[in-house]
Backbone as XML, in Angstrom:
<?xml version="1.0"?>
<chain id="A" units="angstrom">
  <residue number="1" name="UNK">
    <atom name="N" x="-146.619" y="-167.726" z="-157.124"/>
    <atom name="CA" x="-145.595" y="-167.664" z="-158.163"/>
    <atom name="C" x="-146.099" y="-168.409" z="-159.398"/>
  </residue>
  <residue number="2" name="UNK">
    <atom name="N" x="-146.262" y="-167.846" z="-160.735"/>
    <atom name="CA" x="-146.401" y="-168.279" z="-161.544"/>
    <atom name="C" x="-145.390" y="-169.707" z="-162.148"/>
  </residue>
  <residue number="3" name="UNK">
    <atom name="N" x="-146.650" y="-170.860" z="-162.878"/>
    <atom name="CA" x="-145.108" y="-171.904" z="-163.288"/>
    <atom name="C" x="-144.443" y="-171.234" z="-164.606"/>
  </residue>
  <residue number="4" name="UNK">
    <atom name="N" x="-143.156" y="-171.205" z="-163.845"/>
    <atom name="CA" x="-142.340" y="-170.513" z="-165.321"/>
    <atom name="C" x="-141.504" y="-171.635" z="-166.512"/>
  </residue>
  <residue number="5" name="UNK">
    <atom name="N" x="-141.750" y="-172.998" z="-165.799"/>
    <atom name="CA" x="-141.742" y="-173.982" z="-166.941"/>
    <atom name="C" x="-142.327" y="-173.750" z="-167.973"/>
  </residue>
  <residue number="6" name="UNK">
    <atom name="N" x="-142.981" y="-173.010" z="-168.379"/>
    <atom name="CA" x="-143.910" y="-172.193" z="-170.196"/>
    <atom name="C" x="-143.597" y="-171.086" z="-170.148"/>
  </residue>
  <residue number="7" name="UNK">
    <atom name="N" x="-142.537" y="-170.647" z="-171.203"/>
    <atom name="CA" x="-142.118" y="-169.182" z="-171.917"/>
    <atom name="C" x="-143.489" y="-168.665" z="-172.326"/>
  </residue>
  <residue number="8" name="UNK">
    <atom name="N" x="-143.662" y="-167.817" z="-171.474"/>
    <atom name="CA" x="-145.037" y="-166.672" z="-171.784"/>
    <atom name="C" x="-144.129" y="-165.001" z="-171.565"/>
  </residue>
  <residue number="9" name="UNK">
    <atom name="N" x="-145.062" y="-163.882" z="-172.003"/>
    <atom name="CA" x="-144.379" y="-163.216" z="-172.030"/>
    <atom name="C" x="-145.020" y="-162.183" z="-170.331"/>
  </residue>
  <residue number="10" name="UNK">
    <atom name="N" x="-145.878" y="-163.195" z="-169.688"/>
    <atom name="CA" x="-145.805" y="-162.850" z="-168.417"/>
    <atom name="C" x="-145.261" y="-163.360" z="-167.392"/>
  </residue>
  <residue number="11" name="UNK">
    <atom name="N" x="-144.563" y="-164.859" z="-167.861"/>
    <atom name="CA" x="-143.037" y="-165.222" z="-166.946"/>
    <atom name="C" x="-142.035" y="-164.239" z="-167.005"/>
  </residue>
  <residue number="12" name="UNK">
    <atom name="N" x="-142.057" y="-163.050" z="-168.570"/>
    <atom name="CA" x="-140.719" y="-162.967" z="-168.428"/>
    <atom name="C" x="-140.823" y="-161.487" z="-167.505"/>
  </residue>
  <residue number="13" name="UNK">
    <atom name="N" x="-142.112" y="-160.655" z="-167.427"/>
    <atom name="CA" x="-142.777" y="-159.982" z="-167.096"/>
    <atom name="C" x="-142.679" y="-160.021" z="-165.369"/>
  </residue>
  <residue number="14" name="UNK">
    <atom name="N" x="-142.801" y="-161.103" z="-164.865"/>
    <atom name="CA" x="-142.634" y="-161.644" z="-163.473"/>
    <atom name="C" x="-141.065" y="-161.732" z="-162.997"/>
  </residue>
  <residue number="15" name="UNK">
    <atom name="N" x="-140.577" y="-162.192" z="-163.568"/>
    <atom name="CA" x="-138.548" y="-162.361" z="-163.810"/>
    <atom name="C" x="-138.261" y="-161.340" z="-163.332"/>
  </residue>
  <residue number="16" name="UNK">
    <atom name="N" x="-138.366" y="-160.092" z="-164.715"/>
    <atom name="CA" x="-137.523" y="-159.384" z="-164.860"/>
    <atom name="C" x="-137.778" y="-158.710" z="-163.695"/>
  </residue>
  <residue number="17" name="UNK">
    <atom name="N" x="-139.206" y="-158.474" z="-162.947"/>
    <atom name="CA" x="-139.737" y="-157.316" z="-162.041"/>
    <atom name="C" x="-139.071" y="-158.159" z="-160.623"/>
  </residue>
  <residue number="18" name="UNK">
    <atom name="N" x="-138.865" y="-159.515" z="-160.368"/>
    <atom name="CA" x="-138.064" y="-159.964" z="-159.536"/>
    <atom name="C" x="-136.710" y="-159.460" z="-159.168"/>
  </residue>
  <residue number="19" name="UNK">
    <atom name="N" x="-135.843" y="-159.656" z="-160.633"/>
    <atom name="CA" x="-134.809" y="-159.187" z="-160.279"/>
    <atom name="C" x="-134.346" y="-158.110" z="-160.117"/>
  </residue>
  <residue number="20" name="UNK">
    <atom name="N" x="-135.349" y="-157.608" z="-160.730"/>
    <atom name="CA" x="-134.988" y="-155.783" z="-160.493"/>
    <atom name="C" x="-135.447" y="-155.412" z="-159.155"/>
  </residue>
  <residue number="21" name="UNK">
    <atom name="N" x="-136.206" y="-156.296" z="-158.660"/>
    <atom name="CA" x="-135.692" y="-155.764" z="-156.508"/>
    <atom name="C" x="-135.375" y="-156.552" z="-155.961"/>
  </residue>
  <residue number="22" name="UNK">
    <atom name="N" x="-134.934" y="-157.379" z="-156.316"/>
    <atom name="CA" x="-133.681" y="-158.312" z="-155.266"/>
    <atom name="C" x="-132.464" y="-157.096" z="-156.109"/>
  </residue>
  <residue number="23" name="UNK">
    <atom name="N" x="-132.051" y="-156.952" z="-156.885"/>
    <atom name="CA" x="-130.603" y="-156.324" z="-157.063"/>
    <atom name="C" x="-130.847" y="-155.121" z="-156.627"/>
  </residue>
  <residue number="24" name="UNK">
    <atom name="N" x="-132.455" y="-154.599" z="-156.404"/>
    <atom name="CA" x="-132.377" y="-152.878" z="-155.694"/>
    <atom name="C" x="-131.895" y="-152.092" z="-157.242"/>
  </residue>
  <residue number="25" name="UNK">
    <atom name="N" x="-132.121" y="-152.415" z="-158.479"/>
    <atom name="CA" x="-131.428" y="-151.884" z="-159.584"/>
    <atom name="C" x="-132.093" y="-150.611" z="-159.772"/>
  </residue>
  <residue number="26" name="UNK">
    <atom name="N" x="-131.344" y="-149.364" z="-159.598"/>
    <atom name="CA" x="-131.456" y="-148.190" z="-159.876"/>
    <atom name="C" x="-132.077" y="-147.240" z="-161.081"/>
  </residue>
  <residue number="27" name="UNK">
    <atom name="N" x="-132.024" y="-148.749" z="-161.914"/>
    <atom name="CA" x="-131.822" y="-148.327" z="-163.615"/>
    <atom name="C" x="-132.742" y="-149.219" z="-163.507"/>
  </residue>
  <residue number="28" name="UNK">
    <atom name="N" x="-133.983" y="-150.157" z="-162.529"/>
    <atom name="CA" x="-135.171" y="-150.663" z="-163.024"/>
    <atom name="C" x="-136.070" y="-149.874" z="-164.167"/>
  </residue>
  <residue number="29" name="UNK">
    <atom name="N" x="-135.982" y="-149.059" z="-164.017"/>
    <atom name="CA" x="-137.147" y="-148.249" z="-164.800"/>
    <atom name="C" x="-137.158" y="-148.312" z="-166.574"/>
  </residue>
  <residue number="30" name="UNK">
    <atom name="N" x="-135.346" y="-149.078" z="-166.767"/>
    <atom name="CA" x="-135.254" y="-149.200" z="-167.836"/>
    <atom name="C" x="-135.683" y="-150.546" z="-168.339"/>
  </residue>
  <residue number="31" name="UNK">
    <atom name="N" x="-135.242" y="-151.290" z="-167.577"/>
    <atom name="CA" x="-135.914" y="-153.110" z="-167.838"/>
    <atom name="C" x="-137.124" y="-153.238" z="-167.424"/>
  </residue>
  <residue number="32" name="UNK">
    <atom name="N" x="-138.132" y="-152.864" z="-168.575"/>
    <atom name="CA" x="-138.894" y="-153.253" z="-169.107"/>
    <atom name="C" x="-139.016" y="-154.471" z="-169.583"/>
  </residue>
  <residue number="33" name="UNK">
    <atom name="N" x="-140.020" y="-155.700" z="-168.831"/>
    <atom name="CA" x="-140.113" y="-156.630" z="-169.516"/>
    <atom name="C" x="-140.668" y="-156.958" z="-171.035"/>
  </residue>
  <residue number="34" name="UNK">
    <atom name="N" x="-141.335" y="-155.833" z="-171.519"/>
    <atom name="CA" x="-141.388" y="-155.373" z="-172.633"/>
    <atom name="C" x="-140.330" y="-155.451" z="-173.984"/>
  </residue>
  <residue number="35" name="UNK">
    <atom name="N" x="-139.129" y="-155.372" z="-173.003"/>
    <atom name="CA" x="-137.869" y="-155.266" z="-173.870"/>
    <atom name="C" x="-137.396" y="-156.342" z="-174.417"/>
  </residue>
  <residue number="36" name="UNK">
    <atom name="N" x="-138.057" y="-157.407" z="-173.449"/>
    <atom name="CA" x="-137.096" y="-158.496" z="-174.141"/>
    <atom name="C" x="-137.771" y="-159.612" z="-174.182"/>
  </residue>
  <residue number="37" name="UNK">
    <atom name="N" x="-137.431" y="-160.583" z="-175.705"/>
    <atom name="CA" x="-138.015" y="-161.509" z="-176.200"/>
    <atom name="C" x="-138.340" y="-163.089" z="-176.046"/>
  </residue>
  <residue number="38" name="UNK">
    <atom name="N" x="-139.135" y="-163.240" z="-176.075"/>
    <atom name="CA" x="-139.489" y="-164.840" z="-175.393"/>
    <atom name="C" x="-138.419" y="-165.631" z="-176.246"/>
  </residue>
  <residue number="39" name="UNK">
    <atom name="N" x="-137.721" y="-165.211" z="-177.579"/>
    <atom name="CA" x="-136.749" y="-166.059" z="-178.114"/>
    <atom name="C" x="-135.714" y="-166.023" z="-176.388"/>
  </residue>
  <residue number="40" name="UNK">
    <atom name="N" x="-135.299" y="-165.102" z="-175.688"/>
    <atom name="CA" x="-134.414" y="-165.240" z="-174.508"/>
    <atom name="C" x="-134.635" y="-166.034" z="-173.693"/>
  </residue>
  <residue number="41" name="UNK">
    <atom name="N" x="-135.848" y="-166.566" z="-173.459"/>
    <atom name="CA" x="-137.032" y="-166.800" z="-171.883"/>
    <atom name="C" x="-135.623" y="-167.604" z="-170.911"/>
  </residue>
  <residue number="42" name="UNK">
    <atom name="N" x="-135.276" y="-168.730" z="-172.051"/>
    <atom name="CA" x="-134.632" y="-169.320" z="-171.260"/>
    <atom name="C" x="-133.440" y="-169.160" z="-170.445"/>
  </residue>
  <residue number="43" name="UNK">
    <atom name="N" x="-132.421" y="-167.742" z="-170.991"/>
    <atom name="CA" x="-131.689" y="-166.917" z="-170.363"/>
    <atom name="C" x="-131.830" y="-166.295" z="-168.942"/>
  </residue>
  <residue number="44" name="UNK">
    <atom name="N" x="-133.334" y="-165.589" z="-169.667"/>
    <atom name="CA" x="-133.624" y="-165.077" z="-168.501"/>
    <atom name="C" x="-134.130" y="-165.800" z="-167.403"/>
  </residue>
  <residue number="45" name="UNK">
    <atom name="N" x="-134.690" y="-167.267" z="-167.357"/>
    <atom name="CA" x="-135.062" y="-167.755" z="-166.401"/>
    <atom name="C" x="-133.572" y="-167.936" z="-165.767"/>
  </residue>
  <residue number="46" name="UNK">
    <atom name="N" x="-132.425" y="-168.616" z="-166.287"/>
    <atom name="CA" x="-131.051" y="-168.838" z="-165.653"/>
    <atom name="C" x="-130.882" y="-167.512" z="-164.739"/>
  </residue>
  <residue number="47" name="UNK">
    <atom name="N" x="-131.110" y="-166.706" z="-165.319"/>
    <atom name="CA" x="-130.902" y="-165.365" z="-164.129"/>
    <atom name="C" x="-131.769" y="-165.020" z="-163.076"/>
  </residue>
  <residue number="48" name="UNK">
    <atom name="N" x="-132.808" y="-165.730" z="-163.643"/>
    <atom name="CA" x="-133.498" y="-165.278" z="-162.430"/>
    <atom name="C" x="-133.523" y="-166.515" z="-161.292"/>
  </residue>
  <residue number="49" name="UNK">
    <atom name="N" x="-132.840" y="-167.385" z="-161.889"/>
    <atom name="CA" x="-132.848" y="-168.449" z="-160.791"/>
    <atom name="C" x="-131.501" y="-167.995" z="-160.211"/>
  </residue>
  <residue number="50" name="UNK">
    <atom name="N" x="-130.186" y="-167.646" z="-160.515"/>
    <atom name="CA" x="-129.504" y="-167.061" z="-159.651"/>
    <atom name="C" x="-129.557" y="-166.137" z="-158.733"/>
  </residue>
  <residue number="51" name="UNK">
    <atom name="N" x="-130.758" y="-165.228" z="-159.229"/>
    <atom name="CA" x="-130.825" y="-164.252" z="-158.507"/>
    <atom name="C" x="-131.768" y="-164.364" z="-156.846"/>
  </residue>
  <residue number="52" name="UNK">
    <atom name="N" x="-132.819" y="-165.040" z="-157.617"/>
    <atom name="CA" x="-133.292" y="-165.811" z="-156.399"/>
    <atom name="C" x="-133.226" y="-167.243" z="-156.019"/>
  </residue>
  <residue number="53" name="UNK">
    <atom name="N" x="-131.860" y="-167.692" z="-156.283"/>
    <atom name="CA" x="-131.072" y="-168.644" z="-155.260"/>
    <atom name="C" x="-130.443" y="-167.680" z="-153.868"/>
  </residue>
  <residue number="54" name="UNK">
    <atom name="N" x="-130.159" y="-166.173" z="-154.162"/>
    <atom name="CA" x="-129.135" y="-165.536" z="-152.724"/>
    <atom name="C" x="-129.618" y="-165.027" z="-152.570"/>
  </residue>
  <residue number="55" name="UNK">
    <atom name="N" x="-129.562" y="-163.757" z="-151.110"/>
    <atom name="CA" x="-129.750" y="-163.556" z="-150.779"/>
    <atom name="C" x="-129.337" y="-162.205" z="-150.756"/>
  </residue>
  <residue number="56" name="UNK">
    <atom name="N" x="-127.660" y="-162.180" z="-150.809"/>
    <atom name="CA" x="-127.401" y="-161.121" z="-150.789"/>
    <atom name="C" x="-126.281" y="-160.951" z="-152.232"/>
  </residue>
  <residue number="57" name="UNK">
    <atom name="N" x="-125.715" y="-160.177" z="-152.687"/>
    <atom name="CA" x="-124.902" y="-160.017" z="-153.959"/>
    <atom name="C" x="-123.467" y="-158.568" z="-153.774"/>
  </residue>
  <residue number="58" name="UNK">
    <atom name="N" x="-122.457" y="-159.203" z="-153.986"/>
    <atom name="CA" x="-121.360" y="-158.091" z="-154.487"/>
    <atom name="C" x="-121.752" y="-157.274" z="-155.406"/>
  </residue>
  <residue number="59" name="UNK">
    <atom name="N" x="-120.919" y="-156.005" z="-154.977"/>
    <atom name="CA" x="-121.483" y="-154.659" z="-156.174"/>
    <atom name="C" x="-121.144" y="-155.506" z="-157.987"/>
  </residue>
  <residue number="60" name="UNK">
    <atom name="N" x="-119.986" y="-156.615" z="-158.057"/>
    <atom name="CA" x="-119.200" y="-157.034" z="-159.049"/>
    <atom name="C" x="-120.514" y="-158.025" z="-159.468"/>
  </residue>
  <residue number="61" name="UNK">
    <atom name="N" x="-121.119" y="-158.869" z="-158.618"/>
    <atom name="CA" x="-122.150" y="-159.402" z="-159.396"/>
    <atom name="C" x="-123.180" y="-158.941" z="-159.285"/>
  </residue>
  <residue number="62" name="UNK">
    <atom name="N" x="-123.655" y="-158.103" z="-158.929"/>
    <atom name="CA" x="-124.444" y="-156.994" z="-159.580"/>
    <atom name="C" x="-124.222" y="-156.165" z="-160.738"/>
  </residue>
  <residue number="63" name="UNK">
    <atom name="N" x="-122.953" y="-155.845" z="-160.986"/>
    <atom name="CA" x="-122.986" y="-155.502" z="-162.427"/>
    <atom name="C" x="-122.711" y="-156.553" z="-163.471"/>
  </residue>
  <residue number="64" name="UNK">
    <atom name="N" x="-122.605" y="-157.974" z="-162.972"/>
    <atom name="CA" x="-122.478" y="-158.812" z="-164.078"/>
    <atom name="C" x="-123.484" y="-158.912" z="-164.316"/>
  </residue>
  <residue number="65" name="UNK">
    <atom name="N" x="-124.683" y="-159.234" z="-163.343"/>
    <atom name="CA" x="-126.387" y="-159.841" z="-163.607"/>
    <atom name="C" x="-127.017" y="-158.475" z="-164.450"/>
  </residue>
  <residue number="66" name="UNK">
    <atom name="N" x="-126.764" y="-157.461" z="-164.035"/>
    <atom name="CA" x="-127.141" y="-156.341" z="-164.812"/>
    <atom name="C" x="-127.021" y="-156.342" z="-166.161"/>
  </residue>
  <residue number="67" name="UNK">
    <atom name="N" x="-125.562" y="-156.815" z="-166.394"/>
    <atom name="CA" x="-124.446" y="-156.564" z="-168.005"/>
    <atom name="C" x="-125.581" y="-158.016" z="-168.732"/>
  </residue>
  <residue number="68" name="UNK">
    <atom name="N" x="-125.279" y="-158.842" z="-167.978"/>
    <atom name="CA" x="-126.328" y="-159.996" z="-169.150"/>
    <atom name="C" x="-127.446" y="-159.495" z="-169.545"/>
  </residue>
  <residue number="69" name="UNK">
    <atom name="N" x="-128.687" y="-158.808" z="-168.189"/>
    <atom name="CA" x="-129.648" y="-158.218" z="-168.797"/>
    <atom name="C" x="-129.927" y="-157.218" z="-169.879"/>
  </residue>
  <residue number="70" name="UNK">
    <atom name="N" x="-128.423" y="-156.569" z="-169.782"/>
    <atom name="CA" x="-128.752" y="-155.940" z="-170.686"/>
    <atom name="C" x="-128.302" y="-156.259" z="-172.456"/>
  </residue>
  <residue number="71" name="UNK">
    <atom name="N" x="-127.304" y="-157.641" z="-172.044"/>
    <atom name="CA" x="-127.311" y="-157.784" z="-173.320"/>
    <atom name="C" x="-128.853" y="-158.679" z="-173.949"/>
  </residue>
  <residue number="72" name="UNK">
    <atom name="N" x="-129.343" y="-159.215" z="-173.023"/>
    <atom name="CA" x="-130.537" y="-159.640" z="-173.791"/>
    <atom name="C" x="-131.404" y="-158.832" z="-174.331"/>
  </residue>
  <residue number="73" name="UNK">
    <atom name="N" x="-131.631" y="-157.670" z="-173.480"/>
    <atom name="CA" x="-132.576" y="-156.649" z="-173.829"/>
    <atom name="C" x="-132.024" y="-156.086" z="-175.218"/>
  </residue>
  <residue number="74" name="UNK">
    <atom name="N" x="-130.775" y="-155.658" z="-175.384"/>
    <atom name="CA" x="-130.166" y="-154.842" z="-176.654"/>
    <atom name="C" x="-130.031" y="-156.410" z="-177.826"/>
  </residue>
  <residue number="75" name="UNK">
    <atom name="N" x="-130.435" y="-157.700" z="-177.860"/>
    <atom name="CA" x="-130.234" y="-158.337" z="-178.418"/>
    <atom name="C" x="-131.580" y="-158.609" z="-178.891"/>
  </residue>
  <residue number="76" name="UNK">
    <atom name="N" x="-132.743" y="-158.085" z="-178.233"/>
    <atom name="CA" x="-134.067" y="-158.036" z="-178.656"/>
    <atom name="C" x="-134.409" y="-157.412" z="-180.069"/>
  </residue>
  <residue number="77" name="UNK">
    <atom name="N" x="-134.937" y="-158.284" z="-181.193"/>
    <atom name="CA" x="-134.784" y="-157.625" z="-182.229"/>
    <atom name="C" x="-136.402" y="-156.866" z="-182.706"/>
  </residue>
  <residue number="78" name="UNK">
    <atom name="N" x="-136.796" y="-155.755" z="-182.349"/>
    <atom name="CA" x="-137.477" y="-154.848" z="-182.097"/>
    <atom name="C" x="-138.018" y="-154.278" z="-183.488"/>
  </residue>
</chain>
């Protein structure tokens, strides 16, 4: 496991590809770590430490962890 204590844009690269199979997300193909900006890193590390704190997840927080990702991604200024 990479140390993700340093915003690189292959922590966020590592994250995002985490959480997109612990949640089994259907719509991986769209989160692209590509998408989103090391101005976030630190967001996205909060999520990804929730995500791999459990084990298992409700369909309801699965679409919350989803809904944040995607507001970071659409908050990426491109």
């Amino acid at each position: 496991m990479p140390d993700l204590s340093q915003p690189s844009q292959e922590n966020v690269k590592y994250m995002i590809e985490e959480i997109k199979n612990k949640l089994r997300m259907a719509s991986g193909a769209a989160m692209q770590a590509s998408n989103f900006n090391l101005d976030q890193y630190e967001d996205i590390k909060d999520l990804y430490e929730v995500v791999a704190s459990k084990d298992k997840f409700s369909i309801s927080e699965v679409e919350a962890l989803v809904s944040e990702l995607g507001k970071l991604r659409s908050s990426n200024p491109s």
